[in-house]
Z-matrix of the N, CA and C atoms (Angstrom, degrees):
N
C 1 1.458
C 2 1.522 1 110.75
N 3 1.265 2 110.72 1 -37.13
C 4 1.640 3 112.77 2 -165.70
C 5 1.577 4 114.12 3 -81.86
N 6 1.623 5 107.12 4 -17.86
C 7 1.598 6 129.05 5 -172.15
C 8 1.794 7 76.53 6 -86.99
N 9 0.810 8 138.47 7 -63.33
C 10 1.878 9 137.68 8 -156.42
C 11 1.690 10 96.69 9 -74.01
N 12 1.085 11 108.63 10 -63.40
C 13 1.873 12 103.46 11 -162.33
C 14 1.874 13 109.96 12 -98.69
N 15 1.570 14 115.03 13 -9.80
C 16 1.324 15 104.59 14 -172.29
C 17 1.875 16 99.83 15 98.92
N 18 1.123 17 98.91 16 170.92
C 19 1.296 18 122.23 17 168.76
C 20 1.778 19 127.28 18 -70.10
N 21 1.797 20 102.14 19 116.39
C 22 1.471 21 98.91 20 -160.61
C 23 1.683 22 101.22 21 -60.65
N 24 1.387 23 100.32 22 152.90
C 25 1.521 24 103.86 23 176.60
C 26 1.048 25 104.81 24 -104.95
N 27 1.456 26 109.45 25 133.00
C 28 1.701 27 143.93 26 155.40
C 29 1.637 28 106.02 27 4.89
N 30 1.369 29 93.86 28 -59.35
C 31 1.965 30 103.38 29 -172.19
C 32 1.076 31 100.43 30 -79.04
N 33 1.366 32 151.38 31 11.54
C 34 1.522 33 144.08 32 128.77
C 35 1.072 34 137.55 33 -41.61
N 36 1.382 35 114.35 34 -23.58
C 37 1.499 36 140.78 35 -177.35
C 38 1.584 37 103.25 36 -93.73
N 39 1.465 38 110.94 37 129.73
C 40 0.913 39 101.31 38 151.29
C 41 1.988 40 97.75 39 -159.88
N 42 1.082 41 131.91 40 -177.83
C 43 1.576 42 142.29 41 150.78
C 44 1.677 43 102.51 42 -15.32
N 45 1.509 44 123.79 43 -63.40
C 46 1.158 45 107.29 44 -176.45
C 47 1.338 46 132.96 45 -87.42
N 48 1.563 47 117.41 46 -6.86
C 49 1.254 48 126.02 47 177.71
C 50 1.643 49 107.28 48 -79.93
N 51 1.748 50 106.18 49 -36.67
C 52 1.402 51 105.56 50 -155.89
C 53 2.213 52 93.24 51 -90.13
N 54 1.226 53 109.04 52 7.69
C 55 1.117 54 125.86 53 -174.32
C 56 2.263 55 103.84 54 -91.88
N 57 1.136 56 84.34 55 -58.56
C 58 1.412 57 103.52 56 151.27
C 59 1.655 58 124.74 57 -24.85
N 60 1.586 59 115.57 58 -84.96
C 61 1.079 60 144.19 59 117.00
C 62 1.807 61 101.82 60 8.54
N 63 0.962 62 124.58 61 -94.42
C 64 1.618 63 108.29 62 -156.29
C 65 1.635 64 91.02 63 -68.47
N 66 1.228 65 136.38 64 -34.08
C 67 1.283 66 121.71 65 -154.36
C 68 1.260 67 102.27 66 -75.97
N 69 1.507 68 127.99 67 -16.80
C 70 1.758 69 120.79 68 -170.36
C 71 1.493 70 75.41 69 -99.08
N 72 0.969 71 137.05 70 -44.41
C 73 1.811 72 112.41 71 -164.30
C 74 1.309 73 111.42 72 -55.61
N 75 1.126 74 118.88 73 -52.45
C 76 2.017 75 144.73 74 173.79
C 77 1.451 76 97.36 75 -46.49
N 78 1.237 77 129.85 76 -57.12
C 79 1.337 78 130.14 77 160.04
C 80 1.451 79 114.11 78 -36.72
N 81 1.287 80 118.61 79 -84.44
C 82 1.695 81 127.64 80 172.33
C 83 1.266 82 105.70 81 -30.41
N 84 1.237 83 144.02 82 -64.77
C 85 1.698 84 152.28 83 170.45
C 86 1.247 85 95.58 84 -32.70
N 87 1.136 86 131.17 85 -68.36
C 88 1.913 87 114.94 86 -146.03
C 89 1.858 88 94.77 87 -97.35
N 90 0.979 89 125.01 88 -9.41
C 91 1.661 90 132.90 89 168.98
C 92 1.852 91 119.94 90 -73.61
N 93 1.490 92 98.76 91 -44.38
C 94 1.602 93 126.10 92 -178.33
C 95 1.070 94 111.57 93 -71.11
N 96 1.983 95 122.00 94 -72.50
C 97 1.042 96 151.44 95 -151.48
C 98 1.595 97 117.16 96 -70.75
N 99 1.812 98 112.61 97 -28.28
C 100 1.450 99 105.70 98 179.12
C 101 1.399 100 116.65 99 -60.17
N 102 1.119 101 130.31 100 161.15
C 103 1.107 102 152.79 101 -136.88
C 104 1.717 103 113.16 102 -7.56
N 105 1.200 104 109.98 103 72.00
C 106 1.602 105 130.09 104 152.26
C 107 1.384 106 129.07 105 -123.91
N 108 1.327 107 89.73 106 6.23
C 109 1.725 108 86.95 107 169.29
C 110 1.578 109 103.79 108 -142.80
N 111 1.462 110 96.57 109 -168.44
C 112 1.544 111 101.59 110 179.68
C 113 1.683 112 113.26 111 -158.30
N 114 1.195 113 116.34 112 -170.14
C 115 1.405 114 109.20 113 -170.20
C 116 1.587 115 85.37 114 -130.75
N 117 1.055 116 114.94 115 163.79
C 118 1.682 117 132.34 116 176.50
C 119 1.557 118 104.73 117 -169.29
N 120 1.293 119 88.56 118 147.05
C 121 2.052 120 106.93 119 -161.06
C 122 2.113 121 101.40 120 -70.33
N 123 0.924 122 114.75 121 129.19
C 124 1.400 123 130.33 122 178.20
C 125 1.305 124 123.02 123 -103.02
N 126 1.346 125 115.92 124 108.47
C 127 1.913 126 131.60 125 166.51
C 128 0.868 127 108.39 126 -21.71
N 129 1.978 128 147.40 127 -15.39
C 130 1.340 129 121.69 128 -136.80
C 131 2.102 130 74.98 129 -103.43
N 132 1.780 131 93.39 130 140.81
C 133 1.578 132 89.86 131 173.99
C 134 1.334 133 130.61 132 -75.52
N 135 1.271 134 120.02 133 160.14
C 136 1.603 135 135.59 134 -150.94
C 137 1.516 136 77.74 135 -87.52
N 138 1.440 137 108.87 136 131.16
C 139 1.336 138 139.74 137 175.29
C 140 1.779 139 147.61 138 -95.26
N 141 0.957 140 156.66 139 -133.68
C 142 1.392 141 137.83 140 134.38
C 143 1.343 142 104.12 141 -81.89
N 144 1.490 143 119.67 142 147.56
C 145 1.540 144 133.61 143 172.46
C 146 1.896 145 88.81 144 -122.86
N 147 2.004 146 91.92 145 174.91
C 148 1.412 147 113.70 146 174.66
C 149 1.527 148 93.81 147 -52.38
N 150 1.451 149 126.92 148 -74.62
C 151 1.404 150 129.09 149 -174.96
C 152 1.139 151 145.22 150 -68.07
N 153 1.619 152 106.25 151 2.31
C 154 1.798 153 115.45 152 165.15
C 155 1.841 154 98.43 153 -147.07
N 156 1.504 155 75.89 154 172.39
C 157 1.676 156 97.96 155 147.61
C 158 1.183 157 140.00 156 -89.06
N 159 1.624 158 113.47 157 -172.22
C 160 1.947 159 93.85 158 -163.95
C 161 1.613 160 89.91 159 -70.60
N 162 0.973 161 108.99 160 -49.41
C 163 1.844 162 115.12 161 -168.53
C 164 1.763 163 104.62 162 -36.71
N 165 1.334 164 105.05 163 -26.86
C 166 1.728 165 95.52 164 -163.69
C 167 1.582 166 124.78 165 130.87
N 168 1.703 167 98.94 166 -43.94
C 169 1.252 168 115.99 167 176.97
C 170 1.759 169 122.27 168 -48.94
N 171 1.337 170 124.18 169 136.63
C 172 1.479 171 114.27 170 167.60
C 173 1.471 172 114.27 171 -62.56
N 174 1.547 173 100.18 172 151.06
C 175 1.147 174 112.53 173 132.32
C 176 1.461 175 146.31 174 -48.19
N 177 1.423 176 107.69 175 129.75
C 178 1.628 177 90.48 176 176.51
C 179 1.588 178 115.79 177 -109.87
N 180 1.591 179 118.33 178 36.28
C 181 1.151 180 106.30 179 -160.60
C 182 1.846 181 76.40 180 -179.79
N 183 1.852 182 96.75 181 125.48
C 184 1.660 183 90.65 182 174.67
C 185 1.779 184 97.23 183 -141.28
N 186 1.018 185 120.21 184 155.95
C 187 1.523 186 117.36 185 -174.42
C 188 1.337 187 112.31 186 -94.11
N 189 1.796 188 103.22 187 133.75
C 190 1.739 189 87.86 188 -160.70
C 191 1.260 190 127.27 189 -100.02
N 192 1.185 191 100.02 190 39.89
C 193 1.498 192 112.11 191 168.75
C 194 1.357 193 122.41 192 -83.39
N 195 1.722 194 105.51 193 -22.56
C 196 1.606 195 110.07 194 -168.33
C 197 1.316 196 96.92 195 -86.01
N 198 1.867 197 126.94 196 -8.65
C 199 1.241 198 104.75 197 -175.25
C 200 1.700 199 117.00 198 -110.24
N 201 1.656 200 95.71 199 -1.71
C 202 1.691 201 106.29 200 -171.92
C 203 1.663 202 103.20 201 173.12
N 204 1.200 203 112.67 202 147.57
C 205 1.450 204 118.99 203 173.10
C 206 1.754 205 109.01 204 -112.31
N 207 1.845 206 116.04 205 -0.32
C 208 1.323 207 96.24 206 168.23
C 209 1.946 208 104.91 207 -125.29
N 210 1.079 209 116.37 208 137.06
C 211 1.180 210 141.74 209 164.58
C 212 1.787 211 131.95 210 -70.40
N 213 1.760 212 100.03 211 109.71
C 214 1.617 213 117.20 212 177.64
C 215 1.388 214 104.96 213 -80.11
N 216 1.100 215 125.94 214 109.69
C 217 1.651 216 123.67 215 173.24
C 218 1.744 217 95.94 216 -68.27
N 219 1.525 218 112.11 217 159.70
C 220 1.204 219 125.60 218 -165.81
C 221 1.768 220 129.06 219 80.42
N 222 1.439 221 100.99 220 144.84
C 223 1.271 222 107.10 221 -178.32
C 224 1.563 223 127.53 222 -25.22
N 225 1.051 224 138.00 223 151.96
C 226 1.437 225 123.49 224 153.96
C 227 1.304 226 134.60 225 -88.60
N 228 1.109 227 161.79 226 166.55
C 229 1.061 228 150.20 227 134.87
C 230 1.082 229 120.05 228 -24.37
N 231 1.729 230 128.25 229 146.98
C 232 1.496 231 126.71 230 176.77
C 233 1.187 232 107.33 231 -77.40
N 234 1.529 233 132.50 232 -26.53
C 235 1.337 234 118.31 233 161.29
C 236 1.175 235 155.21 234 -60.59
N 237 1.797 236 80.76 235 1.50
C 238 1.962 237 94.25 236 -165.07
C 239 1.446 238 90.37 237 -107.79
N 240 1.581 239 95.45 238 142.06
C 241 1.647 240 111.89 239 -172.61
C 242 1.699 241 106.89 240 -48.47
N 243 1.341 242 129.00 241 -52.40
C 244 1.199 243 128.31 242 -163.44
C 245 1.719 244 117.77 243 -107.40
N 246 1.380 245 120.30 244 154.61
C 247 1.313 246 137.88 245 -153.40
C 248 1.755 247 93.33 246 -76.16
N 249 1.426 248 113.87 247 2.15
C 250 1.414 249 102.20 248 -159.16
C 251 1.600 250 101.82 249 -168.81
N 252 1.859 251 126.26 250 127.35
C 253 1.222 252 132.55 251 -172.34
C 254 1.205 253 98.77 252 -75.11
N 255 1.644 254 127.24 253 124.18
C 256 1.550 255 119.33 254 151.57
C 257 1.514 256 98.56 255 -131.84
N 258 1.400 257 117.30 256 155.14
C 259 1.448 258 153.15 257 -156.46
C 260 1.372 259 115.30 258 -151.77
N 261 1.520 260 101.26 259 152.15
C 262 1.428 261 125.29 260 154.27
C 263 1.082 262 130.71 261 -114.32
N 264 1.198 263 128.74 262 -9.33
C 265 1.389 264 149.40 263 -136.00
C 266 0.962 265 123.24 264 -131.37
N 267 1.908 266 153.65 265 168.57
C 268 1.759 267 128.12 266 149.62
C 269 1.449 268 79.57 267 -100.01
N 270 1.319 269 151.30 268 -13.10
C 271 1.110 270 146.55 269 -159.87
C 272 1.768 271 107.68 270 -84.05
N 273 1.660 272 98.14 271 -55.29
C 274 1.618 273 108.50 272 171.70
C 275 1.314 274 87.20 273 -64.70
N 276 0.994 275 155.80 274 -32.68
C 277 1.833 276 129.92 275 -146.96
C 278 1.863 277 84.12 276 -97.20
N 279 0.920 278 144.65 277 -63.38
C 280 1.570 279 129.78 278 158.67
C 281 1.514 280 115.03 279 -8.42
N 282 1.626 281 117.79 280 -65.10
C 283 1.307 282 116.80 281 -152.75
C 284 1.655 283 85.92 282 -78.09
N 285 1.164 284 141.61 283 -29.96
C 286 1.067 285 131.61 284 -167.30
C 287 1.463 286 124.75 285 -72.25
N 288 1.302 287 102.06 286 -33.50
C 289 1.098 288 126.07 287 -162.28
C 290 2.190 289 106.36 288 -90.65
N 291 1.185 290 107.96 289 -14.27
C 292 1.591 291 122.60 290 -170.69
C 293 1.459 292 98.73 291 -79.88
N 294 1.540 293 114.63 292 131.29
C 295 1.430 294 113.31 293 153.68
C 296 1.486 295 125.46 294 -136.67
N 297 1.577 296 104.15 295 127.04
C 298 1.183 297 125.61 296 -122.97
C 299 1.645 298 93.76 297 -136.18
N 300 1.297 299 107.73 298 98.35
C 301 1.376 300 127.12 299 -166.08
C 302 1.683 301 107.32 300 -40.35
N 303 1.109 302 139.73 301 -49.30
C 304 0.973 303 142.08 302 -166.60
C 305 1.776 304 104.77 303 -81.69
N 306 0.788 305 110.67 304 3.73
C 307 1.665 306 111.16 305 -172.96
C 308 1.492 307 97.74 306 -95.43
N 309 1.426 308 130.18 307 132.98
C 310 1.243 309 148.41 308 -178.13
C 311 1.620 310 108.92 309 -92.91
N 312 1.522 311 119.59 310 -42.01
C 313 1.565 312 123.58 311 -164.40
C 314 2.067 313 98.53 312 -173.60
N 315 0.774 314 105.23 313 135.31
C 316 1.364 315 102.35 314 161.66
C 317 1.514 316 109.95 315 -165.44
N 318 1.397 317 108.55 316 175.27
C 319 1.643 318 112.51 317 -171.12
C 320 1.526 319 118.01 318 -164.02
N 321 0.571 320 114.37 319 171.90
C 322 2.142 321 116.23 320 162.77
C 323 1.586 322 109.76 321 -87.64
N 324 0.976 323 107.52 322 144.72
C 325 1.364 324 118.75 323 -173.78
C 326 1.364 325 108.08 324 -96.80
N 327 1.546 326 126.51 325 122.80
C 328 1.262 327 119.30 326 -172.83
C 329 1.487 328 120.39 327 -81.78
N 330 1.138 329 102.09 328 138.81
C 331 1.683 330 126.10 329 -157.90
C 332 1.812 331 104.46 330 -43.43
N 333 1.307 332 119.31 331 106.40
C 334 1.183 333 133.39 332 168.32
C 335 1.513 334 98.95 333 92.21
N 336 1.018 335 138.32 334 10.70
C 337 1.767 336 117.36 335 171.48
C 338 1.292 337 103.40 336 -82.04
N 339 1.452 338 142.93 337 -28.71
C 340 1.377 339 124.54 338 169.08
C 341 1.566 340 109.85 339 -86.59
N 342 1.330 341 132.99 340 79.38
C 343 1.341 342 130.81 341 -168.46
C 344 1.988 343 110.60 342 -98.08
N 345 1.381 344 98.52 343 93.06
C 346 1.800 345 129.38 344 177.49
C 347 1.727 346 94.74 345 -79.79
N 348 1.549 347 98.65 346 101.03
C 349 1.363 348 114.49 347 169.12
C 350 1.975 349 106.75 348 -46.22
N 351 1.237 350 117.58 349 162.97
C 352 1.542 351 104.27 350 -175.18
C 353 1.251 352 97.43 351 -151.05
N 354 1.714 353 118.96 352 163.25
C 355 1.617 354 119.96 353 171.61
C 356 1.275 355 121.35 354 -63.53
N 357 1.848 356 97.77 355 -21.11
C 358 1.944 357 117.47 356 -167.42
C 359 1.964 358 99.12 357 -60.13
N 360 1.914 359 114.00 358 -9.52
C 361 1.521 360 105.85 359 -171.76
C 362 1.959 361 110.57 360 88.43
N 363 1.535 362 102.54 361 -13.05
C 364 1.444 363 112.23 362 -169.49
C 365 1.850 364 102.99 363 -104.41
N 366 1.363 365 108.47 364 -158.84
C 367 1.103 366 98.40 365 -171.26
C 368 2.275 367 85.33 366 -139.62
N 369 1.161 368 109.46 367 176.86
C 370 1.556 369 105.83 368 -154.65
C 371 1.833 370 98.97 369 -160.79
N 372 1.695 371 108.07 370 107.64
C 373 1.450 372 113.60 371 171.38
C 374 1.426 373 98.75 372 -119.97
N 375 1.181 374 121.38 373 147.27
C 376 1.650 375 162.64 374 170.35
C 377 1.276 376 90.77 375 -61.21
N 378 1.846 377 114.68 376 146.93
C 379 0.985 378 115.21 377 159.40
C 380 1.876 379 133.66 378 -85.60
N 381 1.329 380 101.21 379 -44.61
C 382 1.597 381 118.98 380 171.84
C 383 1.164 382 119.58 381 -125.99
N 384 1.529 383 101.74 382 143.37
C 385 1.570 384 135.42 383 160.29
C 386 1.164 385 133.81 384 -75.64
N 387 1.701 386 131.03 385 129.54
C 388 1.537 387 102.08 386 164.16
C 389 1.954 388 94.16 387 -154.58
N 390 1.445 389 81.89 388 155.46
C 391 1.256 390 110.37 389 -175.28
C 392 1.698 391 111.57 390 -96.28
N 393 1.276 392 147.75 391 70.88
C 394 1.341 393 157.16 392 -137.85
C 395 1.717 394 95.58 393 -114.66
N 396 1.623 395 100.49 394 131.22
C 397 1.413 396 100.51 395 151.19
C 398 1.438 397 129.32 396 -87.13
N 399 1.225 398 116.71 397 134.52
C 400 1.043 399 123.52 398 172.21
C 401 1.557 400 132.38 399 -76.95
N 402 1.183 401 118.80 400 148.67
C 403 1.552 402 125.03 401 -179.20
C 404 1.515 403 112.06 402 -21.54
N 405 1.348 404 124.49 403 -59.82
C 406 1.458 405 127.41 404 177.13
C 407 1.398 406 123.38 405 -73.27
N 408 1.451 407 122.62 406 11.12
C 409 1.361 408 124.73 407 -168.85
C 410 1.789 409 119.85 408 88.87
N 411 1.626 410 117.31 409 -13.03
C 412 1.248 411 99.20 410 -175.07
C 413 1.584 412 115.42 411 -92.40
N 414 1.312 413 120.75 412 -177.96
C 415 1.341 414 116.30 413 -161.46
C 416 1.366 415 95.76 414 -137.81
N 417 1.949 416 125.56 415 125.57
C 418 1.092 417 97.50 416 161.06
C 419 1.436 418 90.86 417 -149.83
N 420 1.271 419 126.87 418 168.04
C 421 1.420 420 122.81 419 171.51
C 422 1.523 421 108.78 420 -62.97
N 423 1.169 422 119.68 421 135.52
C 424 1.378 423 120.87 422 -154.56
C 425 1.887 424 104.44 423 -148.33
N 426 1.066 425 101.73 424 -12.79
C 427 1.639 426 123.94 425 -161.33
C 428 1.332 427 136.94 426 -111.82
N 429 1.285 428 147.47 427 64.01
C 430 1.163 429 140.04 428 -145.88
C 431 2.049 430 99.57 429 -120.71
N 432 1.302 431 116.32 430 114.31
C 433 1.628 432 113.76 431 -176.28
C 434 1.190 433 117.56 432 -122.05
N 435 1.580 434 117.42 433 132.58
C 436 1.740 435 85.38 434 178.03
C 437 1.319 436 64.94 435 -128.94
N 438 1.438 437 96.89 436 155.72
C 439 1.433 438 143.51 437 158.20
C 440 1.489 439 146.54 438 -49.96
N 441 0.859 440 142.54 439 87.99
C 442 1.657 441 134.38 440 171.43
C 443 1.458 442 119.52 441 -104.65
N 444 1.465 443 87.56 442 127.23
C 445 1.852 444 85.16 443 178.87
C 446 1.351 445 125.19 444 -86.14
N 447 0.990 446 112.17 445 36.01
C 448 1.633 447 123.67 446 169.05
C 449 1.483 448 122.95 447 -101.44
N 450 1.546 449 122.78 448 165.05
C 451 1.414 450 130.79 449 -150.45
C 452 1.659 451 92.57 450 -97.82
N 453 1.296 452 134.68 451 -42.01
C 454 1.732 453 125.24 452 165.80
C 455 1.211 454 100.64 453 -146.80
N 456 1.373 455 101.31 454 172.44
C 457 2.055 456 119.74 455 -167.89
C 458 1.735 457 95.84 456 -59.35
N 459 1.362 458 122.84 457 -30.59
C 460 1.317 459 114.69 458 -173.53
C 461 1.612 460 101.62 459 -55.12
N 462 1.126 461 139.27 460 -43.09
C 463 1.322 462 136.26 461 177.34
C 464 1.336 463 120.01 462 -48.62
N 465 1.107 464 113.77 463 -7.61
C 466 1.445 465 123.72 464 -155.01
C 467 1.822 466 110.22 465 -96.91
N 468 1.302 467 116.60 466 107.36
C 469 1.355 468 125.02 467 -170.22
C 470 1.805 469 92.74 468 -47.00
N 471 0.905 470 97.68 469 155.63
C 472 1.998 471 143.98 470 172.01
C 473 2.225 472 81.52 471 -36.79
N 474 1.532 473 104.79 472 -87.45
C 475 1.377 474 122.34 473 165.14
C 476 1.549 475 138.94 474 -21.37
N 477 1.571 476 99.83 475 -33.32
C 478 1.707 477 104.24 476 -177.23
C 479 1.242 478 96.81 477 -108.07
N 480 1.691 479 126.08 478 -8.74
C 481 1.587 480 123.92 479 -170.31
C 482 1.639 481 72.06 480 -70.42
N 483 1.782 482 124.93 481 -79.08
C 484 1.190 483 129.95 482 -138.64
C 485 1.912 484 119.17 483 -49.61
N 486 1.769 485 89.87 484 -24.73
C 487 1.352 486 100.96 485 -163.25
C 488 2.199 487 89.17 486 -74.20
N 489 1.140 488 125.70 487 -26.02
C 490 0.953 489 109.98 488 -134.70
C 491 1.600 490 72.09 489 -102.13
N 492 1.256 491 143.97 490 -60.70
C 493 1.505 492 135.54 491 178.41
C 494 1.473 493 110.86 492 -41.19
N 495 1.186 494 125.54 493 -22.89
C 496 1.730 495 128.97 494 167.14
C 497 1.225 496 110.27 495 -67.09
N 498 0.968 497 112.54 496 -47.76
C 499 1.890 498 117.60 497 -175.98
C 500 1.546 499 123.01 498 -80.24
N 501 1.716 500 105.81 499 -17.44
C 502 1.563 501 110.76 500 168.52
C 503 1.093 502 108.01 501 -82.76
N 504 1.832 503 128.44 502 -20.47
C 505 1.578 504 123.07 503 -154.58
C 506 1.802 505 83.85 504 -99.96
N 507 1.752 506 118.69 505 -28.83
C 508 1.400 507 93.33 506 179.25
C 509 1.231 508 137.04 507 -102.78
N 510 1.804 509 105.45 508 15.26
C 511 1.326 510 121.93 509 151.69
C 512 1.641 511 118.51 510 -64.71
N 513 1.543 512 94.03 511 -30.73
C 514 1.678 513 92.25 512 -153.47
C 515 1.301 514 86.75 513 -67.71
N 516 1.948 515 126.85 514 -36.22
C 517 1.630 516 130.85 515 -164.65
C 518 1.767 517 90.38 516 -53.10
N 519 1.117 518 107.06 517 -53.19
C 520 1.793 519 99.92 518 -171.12
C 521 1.686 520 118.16 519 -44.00
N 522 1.159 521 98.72 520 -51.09
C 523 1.325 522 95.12 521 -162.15
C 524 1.676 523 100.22 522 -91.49
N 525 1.199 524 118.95 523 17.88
C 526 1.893 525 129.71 524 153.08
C 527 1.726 526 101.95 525 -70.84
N 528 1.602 527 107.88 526 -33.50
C 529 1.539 528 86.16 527 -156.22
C 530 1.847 529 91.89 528 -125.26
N 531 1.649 530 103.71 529 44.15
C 532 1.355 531 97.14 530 152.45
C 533 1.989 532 105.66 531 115.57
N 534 1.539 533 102.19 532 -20.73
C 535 1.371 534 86.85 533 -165.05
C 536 1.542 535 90.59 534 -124.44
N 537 1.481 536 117.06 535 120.83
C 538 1.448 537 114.88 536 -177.20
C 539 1.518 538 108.29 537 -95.03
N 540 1.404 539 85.98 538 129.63
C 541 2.151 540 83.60 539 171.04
C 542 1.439 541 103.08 540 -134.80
N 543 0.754 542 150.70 541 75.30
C 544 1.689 543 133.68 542 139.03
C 545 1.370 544 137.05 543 15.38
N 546 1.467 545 126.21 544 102.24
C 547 1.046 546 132.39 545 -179.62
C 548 1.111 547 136.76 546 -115.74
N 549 1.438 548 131.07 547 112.64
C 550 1.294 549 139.71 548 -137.63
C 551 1.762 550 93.28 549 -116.46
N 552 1.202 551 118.65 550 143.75
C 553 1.680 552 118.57 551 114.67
C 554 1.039 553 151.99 552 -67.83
N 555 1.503 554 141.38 553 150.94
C 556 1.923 555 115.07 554 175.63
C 557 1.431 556 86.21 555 -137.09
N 558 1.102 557 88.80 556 138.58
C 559 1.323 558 100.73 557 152.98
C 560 1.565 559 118.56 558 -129.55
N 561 1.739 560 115.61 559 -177.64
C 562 1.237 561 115.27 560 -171.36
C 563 1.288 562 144.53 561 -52.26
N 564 1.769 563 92.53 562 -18.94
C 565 1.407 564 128.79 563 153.62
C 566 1.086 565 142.86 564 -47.91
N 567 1.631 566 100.41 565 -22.04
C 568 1.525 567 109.42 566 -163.97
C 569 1.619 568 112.54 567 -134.98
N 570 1.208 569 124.48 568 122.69
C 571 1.250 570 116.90 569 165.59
C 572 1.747 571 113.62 570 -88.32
N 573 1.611 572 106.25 571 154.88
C 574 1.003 573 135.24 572 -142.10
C 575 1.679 574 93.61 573 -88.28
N 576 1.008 575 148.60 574 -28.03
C 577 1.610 576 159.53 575 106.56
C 578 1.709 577 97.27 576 4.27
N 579 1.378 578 111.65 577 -50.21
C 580 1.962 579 91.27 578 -163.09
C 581 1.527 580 89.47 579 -83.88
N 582 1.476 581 123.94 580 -54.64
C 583 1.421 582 112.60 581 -163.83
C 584 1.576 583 113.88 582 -51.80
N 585 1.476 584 117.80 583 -30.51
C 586 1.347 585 123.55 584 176.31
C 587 1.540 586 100.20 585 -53.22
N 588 1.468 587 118.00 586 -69.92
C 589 1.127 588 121.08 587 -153.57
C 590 2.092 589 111.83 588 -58.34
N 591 1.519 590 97.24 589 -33.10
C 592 1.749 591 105.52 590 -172.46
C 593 1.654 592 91.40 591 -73.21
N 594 1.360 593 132.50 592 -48.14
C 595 1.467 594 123.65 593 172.58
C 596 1.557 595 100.55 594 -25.58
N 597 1.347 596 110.68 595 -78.79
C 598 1.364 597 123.02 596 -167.74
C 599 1.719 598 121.37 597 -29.42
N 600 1.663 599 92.07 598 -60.88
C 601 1.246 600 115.35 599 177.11
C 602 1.451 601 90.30 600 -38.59
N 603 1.053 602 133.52 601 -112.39
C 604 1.662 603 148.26 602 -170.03
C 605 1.238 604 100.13 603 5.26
């Protein structure tokens, strides 16, 4: 460019050009970057999360902001992890609200305790959990979904495509080294009943 037009000038720059600028790079990153890296399990020890202590133990008390800022008046289900429905979503307020015979326990995952490093430079938590019985009677967490409230993946910013291929490739690392979890998308399309049930199927 600089051999063809000379040297960019100074007054070229400004907030919206250099704004410009990160958004095609951020672009290039999550377009380039899939499958060049990988995840591998790390020595550093398992720590306090939203839902336990360092030891392991639960919490008995979680703040409910990390799991929703809008509020279902009425009881919950005994299956649902917490004493009380909170949401962001009409989509989460669906999944929350479904009860779905085969489901043992499930919940929302509070905002950033599962933090999946990403190509986006950011960091990336799932919305829901579930604990499903299986065909033979056993029970194990098997289920991890996060959510989009949109009508198909085409809706889906540049950013949440990348976040969401990061989080299937570092589920799949889990269940390489022993612990299988399943990771779904939903979208508006889909109730939370079929993805349960096609898990199963498999």
């Amino acid at each position: 460019y600089t051999n063809k037009n000379g040297m960019i000038k100074p007054d070229h720059f400004n907030e919206n050009t250099v704004s410009i600028i990160i958004q095609k790079f951020q672009e290039w990153k999550n377009k380039n970057l899939q499958g060049r890296f990988h995840y591998a399990k790390s020595s550093t020890p398992v720590g306090a999360t939203a839902l336990s202590f360092e030891d392991g133990s639960p919490r008995k008390e979680i703040t409910q902001g990390r799991i929703g800022t809008k509020l279902v008046e009425g009881t919950p289900s005994e299956k649902y992890l917490y004493d009380s429905y909170a949401y962001d979503s009409p989509l989460e307020k669906k999944n929350i609200m479904a009860d779905i015979e085969k489901v043992v326990v499930y919940g929302k995952i509070p905002r950033s305790s599962i933090a999946i490093p990403t190509i986006t430079g950011g960091m990336y938590s799932p919305d829901f959990m579930y604990i499903v019985k299986k065909r033979n009677g056993e029970k194990e967490l098997n289920i991890v979904v996060e959510t989009k409230d949109v009508e198909n993946k085409n809706s889906l910013r540049g950013t949440e495509k990348a976040n969401l291929k990061c989080a299937r490739l570092f589920f799949d690392i889990l269940s390489e080294d022993g612990y299988t979890v399943h990771f779904r998308d939903q979208l508006n399309n889909r109730q939370i009943a079929q993805i349960i049930n096609e898990v199963l199927g498999e």
